[in-house]
GUZAZA-390081 format. One record per residue (C-alpha): residue number from 1; residue in one letter; z negated, y, x negated. Coordinates in nm, 3 decimals, always signed. Example, Ala and Ser with C-alpha at 12.3 -4.5 7.8 and 13.67 -1.06 7.14 Angstrom:
BEGIN
<lumdren><tordo>1</tordo><filo>a</filo><pz>-0.780</pz><py>-0.450</py><px>-1.230</px></lumdren>
<lumdren><tordo>2</tordo><filo>s</filo><pz>-0.714</pz><py>-0.106</py><px>-1.367</px></lumdren>
END
This chain:
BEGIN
<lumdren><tordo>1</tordo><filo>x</filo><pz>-13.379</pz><py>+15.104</py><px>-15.835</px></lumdren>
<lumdren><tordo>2</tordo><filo>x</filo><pz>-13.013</pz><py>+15.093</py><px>-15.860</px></lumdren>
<lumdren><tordo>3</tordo><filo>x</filo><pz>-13.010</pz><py>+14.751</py><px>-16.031</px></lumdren>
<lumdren><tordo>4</tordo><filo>x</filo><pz>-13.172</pz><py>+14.615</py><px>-15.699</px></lumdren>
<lumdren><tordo>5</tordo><filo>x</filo><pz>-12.953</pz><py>+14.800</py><px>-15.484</px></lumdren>
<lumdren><tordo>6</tordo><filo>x</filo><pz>-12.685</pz><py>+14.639</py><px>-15.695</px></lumdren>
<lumdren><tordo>7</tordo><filo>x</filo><pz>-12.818</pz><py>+14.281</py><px>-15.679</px></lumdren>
<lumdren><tordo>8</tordo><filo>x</filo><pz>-12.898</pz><py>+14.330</py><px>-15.339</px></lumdren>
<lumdren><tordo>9</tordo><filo>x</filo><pz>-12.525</pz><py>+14.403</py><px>-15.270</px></lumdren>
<lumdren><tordo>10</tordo><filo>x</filo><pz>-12.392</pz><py>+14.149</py><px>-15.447</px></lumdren>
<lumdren><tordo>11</tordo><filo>x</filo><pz>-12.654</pz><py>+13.883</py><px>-15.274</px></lumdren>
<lumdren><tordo>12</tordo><filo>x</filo><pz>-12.506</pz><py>+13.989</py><px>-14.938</px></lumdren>
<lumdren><tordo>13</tordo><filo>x</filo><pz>-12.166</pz><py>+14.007</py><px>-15.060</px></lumdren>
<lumdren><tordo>14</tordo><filo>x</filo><pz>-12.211</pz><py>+13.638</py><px>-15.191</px></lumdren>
<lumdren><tordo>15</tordo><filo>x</filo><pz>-12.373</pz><py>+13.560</py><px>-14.888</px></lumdren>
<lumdren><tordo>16</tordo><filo>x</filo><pz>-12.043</pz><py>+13.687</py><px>-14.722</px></lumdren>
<lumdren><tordo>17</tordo><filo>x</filo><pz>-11.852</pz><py>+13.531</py><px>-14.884</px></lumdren>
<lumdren><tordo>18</tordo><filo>x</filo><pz>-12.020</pz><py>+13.182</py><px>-14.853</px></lumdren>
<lumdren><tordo>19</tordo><filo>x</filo><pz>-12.006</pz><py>+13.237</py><px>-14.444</px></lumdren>
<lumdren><tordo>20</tordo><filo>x</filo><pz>-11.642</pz><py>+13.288</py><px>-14.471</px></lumdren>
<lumdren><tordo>21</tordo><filo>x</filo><pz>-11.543</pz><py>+13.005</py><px>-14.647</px></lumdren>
<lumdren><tordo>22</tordo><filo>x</filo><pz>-11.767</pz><py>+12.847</py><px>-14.417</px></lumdren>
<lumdren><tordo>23</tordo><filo>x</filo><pz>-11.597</pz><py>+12.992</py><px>-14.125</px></lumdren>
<lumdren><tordo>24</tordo><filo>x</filo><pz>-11.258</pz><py>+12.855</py><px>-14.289</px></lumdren>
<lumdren><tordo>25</tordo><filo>x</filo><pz>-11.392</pz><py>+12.546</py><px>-14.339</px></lumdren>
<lumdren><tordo>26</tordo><filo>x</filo><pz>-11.482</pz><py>+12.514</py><px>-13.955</px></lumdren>
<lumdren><tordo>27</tordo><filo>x</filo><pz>-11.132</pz><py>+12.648</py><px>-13.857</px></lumdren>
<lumdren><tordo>28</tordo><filo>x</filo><pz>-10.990</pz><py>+12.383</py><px>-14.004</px></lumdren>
<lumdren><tordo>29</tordo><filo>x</filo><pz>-11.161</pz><py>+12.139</py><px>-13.834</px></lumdren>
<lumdren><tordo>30</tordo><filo>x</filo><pz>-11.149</pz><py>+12.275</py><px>-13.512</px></lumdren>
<lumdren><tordo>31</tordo><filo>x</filo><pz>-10.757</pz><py>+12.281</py><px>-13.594</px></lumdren>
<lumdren><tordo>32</tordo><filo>x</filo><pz>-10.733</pz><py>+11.901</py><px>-13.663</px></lumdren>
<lumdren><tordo>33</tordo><filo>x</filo><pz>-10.938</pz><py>+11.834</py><px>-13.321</px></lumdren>
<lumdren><tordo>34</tordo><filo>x</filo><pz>-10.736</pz><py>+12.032</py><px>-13.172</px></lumdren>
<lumdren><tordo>35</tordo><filo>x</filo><pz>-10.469</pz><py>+11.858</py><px>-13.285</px></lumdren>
<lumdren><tordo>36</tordo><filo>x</filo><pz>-10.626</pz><py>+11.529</py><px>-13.195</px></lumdren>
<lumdren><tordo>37</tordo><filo>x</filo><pz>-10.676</pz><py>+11.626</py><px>-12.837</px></lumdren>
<lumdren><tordo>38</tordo><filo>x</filo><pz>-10.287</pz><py>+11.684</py><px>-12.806</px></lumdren>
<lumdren><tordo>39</tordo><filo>x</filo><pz>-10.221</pz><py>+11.412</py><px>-12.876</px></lumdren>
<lumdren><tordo>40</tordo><filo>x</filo><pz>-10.467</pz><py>+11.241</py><px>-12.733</px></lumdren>
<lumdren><tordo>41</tordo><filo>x</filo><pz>-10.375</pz><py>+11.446</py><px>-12.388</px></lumdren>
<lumdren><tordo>42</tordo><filo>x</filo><pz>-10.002</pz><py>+11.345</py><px>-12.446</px></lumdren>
<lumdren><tordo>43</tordo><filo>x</filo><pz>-10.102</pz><py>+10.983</py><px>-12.423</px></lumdren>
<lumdren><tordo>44</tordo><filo>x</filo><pz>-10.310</pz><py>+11.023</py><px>-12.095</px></lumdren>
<lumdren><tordo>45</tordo><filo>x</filo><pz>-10.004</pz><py>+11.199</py><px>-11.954</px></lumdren>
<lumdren><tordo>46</tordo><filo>x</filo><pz>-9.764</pz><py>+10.931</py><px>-12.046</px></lumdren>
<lumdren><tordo>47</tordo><filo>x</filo><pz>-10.073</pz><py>+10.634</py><px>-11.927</px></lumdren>
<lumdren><tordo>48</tordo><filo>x</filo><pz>-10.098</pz><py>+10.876</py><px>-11.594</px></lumdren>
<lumdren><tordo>49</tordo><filo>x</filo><pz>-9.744</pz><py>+10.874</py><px>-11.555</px></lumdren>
<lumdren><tordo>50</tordo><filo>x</filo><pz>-9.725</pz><py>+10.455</py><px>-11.608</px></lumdren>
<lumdren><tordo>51</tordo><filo>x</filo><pz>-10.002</pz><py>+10.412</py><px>-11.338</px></lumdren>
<lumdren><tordo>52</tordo><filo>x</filo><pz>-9.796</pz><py>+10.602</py><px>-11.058</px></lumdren>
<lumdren><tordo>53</tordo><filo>x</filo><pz>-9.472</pz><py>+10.452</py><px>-11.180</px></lumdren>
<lumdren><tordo>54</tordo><filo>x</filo><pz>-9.636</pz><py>+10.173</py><px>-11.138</px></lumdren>
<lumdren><tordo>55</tordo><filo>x</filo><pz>-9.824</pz><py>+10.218</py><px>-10.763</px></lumdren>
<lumdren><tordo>56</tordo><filo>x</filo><pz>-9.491</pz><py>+10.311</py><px>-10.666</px></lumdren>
<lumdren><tordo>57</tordo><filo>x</filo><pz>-9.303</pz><py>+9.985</py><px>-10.739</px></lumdren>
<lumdren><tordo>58</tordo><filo>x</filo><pz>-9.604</pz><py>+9.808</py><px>-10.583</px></lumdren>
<lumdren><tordo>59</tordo><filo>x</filo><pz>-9.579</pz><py>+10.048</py><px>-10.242</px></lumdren>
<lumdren><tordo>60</tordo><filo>x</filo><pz>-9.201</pz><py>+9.946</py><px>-10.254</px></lumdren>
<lumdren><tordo>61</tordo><filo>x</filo><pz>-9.322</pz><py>+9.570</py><px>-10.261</px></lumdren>
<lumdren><tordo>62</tordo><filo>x</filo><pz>-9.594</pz><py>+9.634</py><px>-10.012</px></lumdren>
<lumdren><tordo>63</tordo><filo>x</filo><pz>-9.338</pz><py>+9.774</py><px>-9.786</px></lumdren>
<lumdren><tordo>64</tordo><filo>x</filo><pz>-9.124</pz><py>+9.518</py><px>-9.834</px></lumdren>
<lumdren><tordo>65</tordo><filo>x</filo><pz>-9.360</pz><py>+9.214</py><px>-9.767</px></lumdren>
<lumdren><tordo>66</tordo><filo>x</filo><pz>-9.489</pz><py>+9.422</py><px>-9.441</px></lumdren>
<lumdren><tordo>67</tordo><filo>x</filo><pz>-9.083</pz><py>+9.495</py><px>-9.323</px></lumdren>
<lumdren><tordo>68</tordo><filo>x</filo><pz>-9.018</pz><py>+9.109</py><px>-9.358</px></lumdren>
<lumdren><tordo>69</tordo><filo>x</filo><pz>-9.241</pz><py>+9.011</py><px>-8.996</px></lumdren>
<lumdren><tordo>70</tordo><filo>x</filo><pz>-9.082</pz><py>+9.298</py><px>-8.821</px></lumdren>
<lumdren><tordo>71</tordo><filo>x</filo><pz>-8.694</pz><py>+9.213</py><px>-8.926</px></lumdren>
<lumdren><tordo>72</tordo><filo>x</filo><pz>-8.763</pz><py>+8.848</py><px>-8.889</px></lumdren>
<lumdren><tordo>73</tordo><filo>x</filo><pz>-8.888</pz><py>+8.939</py><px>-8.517</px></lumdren>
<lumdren><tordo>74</tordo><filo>x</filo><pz>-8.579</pz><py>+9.128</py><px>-8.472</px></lumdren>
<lumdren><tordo>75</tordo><filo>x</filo><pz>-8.353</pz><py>+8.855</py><px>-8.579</px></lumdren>
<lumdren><tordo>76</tordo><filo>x</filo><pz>-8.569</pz><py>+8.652</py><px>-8.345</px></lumdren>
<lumdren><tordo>77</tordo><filo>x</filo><pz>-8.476</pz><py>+8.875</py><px>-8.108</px></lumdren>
<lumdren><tordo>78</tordo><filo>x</filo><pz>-8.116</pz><py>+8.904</py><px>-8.134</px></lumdren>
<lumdren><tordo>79</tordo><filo>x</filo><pz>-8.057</pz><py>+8.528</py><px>-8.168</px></lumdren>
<lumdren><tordo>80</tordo><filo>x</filo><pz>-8.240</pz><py>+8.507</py><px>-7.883</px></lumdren>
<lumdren><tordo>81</tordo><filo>x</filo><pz>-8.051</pz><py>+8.726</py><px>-7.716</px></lumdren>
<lumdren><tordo>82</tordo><filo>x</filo><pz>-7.690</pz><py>+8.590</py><px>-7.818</px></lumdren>
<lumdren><tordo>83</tordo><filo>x</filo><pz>-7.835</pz><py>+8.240</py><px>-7.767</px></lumdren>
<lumdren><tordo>84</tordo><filo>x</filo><pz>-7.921</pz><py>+8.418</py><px>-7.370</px></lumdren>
<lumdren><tordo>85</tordo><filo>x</filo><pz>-7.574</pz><py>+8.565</py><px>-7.322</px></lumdren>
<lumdren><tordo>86</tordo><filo>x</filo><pz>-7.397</pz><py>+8.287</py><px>-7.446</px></lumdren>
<lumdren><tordo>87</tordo><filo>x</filo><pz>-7.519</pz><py>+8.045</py><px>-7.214</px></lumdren>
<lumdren><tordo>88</tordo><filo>x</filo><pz>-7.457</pz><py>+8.260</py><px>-6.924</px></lumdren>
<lumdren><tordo>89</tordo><filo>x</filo><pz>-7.125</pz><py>+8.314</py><px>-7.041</px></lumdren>
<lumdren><tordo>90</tordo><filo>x</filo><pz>-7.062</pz><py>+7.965</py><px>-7.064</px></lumdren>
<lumdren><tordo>91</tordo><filo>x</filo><pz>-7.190</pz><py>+7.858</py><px>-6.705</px></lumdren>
<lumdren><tordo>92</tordo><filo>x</filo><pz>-7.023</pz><py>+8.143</py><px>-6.560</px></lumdren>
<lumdren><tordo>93</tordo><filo>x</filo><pz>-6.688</pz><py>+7.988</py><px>-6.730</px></lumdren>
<lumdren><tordo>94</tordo><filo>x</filo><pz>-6.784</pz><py>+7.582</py><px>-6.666</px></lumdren>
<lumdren><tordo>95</tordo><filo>x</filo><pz>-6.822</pz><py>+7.686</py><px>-6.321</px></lumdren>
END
């Protein structure tokens, strides 16, 4: 009876012992993932970063383009103006 109690100890303990290196085996893997989806986040945070660097520029352009109309109305304007002022001044002086 104490030869089965004996294999039946050491059946569990290799049993044990298989599930741990198992277990090991599975760290490790999970590690290198891990490691995988670091880096992997790294480069979505630096493509993330790109994209907004690059929406930014193109706001800046878009605000631009849509600034041109309105400062080409104001020099309009203004010559306009001068062009106004300058002929009163000038028939106020010829006459």
């Amino acid at each position: 009876m104490d030869d089965n109690c004996n294999c039946t100890m050491t059946d569990t303990i290799n049993y044990l012992k298989g599930e741990i290196v198992e277990l090991k085996n599975d760290i490790k893997e999970h590690s290198r993932d891990m490691t995988l989806l670091k880096e992997s986040h790294i480069e979505t945070k630096l493509y993330v970063k790109q994209i907004f660097d690059s929406l930014a520029s193109l706001s800046s352009i878009l605000k631009g383009i849509t600034d041109k109309p309105n400062k080409r109305w104001e020099q309009v304007i203004n010559t306009t103006i001068t062009v106004v002022i300058t002929a009163a001044l000038m028939y106020l002086i010829t006459k």
